[in-house]
N, C-alpha and C positions, 0 to 999 in steps of 0.2 A: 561618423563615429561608429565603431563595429559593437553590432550587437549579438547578443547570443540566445539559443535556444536548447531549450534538452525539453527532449518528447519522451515520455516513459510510458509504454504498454507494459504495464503490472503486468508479470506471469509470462508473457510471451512463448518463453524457452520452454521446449521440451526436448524428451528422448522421442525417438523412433516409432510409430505408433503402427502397429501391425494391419491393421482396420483402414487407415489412410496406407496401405501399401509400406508400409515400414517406413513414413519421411515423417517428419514432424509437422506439428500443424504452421508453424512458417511456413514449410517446404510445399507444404497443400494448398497453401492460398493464394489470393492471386492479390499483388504484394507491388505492383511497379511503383510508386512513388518510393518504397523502400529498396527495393533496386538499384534504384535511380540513385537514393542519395549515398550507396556501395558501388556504383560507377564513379560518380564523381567525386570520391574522396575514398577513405580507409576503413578500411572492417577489418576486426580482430575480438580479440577475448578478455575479459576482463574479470576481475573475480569481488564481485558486489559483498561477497561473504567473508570477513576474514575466518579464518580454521578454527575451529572452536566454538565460532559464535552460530545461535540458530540462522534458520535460513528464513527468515519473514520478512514483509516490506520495512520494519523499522528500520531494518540493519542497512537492507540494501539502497532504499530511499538516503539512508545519511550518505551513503556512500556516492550515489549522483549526486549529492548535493553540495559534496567535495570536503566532505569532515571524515575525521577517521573512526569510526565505531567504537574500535575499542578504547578510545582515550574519551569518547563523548556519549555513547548508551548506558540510559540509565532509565529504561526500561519503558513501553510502549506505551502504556496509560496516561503518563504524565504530560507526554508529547500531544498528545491531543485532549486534553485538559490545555495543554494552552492556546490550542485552536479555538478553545472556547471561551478564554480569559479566566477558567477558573484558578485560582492560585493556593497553592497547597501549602498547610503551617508545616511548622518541623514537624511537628507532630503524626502527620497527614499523608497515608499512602495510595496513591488514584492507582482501579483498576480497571481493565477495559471490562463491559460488561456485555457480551451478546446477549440477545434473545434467541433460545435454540429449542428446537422439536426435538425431546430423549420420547421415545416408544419403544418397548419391546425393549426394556436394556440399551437399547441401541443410540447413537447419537443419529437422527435421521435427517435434520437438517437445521448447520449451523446457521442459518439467517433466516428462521420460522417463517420457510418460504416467502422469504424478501418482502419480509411486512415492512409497511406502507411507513413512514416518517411520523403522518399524524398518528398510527395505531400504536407502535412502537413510544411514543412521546405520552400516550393516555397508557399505556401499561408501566412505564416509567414512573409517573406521576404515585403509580399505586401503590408503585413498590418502597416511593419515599414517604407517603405516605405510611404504609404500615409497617415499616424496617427503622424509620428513624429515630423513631424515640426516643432511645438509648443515648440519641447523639455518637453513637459509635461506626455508621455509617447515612449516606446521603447518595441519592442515587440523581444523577443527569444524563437528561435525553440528549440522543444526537440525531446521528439519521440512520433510517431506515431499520435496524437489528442493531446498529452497532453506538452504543451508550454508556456511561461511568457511571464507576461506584466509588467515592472517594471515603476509604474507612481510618478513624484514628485511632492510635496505638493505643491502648492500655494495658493493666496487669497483664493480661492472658496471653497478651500478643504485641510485642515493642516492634518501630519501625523496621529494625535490623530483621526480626523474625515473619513479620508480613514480606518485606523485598527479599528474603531467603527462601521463602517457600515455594516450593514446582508446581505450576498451574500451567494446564495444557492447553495449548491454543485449541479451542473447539475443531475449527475448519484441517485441523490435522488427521480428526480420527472419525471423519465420516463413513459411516454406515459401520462403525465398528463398534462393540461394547463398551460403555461410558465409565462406567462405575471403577475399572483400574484406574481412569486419568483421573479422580477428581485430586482436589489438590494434597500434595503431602511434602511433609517438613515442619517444620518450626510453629509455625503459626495455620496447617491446616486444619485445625477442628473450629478455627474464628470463623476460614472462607467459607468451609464446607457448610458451615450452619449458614450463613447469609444464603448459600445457593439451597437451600433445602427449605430454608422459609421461605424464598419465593415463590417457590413452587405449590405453597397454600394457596400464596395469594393470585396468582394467576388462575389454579385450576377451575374459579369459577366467574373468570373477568369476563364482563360482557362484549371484548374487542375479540377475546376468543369462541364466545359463542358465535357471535355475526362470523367471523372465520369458518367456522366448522360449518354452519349453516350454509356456507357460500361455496362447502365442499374444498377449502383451501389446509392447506399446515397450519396449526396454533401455536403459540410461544409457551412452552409448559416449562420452562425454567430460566433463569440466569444464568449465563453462565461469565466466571471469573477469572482473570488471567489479562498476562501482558503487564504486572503491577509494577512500579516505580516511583523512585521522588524527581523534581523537577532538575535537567540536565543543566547545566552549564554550555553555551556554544556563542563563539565569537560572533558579531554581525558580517555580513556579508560586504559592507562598504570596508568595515576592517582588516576581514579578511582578503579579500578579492578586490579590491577598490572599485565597485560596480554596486548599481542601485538596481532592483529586481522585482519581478512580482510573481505568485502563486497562481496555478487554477486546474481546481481538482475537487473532486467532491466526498474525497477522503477526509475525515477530520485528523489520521495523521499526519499528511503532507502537508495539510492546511496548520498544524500544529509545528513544525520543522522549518515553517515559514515564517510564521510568527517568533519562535526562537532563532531564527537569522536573521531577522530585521527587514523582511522583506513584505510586498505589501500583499493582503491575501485578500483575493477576489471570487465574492460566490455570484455565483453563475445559474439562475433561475432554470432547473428542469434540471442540474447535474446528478444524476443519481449513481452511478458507480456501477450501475447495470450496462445492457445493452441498447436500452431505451434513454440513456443518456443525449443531453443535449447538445450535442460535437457542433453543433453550429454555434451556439452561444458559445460553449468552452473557447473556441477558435478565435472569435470576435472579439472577446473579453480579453485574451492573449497578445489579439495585435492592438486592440486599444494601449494594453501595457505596454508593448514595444515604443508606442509614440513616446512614453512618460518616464522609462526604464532604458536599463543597458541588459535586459537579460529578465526570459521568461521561463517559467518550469510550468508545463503540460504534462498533467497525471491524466491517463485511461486507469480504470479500474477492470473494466470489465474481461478481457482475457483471464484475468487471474481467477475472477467468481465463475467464471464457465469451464474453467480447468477444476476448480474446487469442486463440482459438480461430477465430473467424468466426462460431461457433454465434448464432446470431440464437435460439432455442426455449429456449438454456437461459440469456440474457440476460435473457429476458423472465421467464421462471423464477426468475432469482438472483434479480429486480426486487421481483417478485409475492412470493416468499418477505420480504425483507425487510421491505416494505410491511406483511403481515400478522403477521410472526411478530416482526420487532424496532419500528418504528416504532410500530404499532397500538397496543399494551402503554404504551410509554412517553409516548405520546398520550392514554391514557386517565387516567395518571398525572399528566399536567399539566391537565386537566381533573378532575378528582378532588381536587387538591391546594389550586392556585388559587395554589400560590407555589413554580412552576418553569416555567424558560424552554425552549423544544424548538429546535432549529438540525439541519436533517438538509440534507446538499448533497454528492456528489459531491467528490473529491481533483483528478481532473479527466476529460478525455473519455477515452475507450476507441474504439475506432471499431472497427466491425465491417468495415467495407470494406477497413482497412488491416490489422487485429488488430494497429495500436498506439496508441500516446497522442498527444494531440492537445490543444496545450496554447490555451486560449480562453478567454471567457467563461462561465464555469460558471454554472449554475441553483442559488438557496438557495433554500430555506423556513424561517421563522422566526415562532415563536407563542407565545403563554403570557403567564404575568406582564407588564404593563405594556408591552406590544407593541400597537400601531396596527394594526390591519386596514386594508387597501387594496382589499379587496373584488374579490380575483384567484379566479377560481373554480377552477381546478386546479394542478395542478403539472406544468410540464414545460420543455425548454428553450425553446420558440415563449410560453410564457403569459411565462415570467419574461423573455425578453426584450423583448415586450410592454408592462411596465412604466415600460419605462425606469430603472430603478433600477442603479445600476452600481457598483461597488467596485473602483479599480482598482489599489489596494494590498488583497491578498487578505487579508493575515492583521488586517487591521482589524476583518472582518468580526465576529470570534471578543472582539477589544477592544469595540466596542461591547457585546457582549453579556453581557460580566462588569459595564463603568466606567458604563452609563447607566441610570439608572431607569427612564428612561421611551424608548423606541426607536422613533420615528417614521420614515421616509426620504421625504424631499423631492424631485420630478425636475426 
């Protein structure tokens, strides 16, 4: 029975980076299992973003996951709230919640230097604590910086005017002045107050003093954004006629998973860094293969090291994924001879700007019943090369369940 795989390194793609000799950090790294799987099958370009829509992993994650965005996004928060089984009344708008470092005006770092799960989970706890009262919002931990705040509508602010209002994703505007992004529209003087009272409560948390003592980044605010009610999306055996399973340590993909019907599996040590556990993740993966027709592999880490500027530990997330997750599951479609491999990028990360950049994205695609096009590497300059183009993104993920045989024509 053929089974399938999609490998997603968050962030991947970028442009040209003058520092690495003008090639992108693909082009810099030493990359053979991905290669490997642009020899043996098809590279081309895909567009994860449709026009219009921002350029984040919500979008592009739906998009490998073979739903179409614009008939199914209904805004990031909600989507991982169901990673977490919380379920939102009508009444009821979940927002994502980072923990971020503002100093000096400045947004200095959206994940108050990659606080720890449990510190993150005890500053959570504080913040429901002294914000709930009201019953007008409740705050849930996730991992590491990244948490919810699920607020209910009333007088001042109806569901329409909470999911109408502009909230900027933190990790867009690092090292840049905060105070233009906070939220505005409809319902921002409800957010702006919830992200201004946190910032009492924090400024004197004892998970921030041991921080500061420890010489590390402290969390000195909430910040709000990514809000929505819960999507609508067909299951995965409906859709696809295949049974699947998750393994990422994002709570959105693990939330995308859960509203596909698929089964989500956490994976002890998975943290979304560089220190992530690619052994476990991998293990856990092919365990699903025995039980599944079809696994989804999220790396986080490319994306948070591009959000950063770091160009060493880009190339790093790159390198790791290449050999520690791709490699493995490359040798298993070559070993098997009856499973397909799809690894490509959610969408760009850009080191220039440390944000996202929504464009033509680079695929790879190999295995069972796939065409070789005789592309000797993988990177964005080979796959755009091709000619090959998709410019509805989540086709790409359709083709690779509904065709037998998978050729691409230019």
């Amino acid at each position: 029975m053929m089974k399938y795989i999609i490998l997603v390194g968050d962030g991947m793609a970028d442009l040209p980076v003058p520092a690495l000799g003008d090639r992108t950090p693909l082009e810099a790294a030493h990359i053979p299992a991905l290669d490997a799987v642009a020899r043996h099958g098809v590279v081309g370009m895909y567009w994860p973003i449709p026009e219009g829509m921002p350029a984040g992993s919500e979008i592009g994650n739906l998009s490998l996951f073979g739903y179409d965005p614009r008939t199914t996004f209904c805004g990031r928060a909600p989507i991982e709230a169901a990673s977490r089984r919380i379920s939102l009344a009508a009444d009821q708008v979940a927002f994502r919640c980072n923990l971020v470092t503002l100093e000096d005006g400045v947004m200095r770092d959206f994940t108050a230097g990659h606080i720890t799960s449990e510190e993150g989970a005890a500053i959570i706890a504080s913040l429901d604590a002294a914000l709930s009262g009201a019953g007008s919002v409740r705050f849930h931990p996730g991992v590491s910086y990244r948490h919810l705040a699920v607020v209910t509508a009333g007088p001042g602010a109806s569901v329409e005017d909470l999911v109408a209002t502009d909230c900027t994703p933190p990790h867009n505007i690092m090292d840049q002045p905060h105070q233009a992004y906070w939220p505005q529209g409809p319902a921002a003087s409800c957010v702006a107050e919830i992200m201004r009272q946190s910032q009492g409560v924090l400024a004197g948390h004892e998970v921030n003093a041991r921080r500061a003592a420890a010489g590390k980044l402290t969390a000195t605010s909430a910040w709000l954004w990514g809000q929505g009610t819960t999507p609508a999306m067909a299951p995965y055996r409906e859709k696809f006629g295949v049974s699947g399973a998750v393994v990422s340590a994002v709570d959105l993909v693990k939330g995308l998973g859960v509203l596909a019907g698929l089964e989500v599996i956490d994976v002890p040590g998975a943290t979304g860094w560089i220190d992530t556990n690619y052994a476990g993740k991998v293990a856990a993966a092919m365990d699903a293969l025995s039980r599944h027709d079809f696994v989804y592999v999220h790396v986080e880490a490319p994306d948070e090291a591009a959000h950063q500027g770091r160009a060493d530990l880009k190339i790093q997330a790159i390198e790791d994924f290449d050999a520690k997750v791709v490699a493995p599951f490359l040798n298993y479609v070559e070993r098997t001879g009856e499973a397909r491999l799809l690894v490509a990028p959610d969408h760009f990360t850009l080191l220039s700007t440390k944000g996202h950049y929504g464009d033509a994205t680079p695929f790879a695609l190999c295995g069972a019943g796939v065409e070789p096009i005789g592309v000797a590497a993988y990177s964005e300059k080979e796959a755009a090369r091709t000619g090959i183009e998709l410019r509805e993104g989540y086709q790409l993920t359709e083709r690779l369940f509904r065709e037998d045989r998978i050729g691409f024509r230019v």
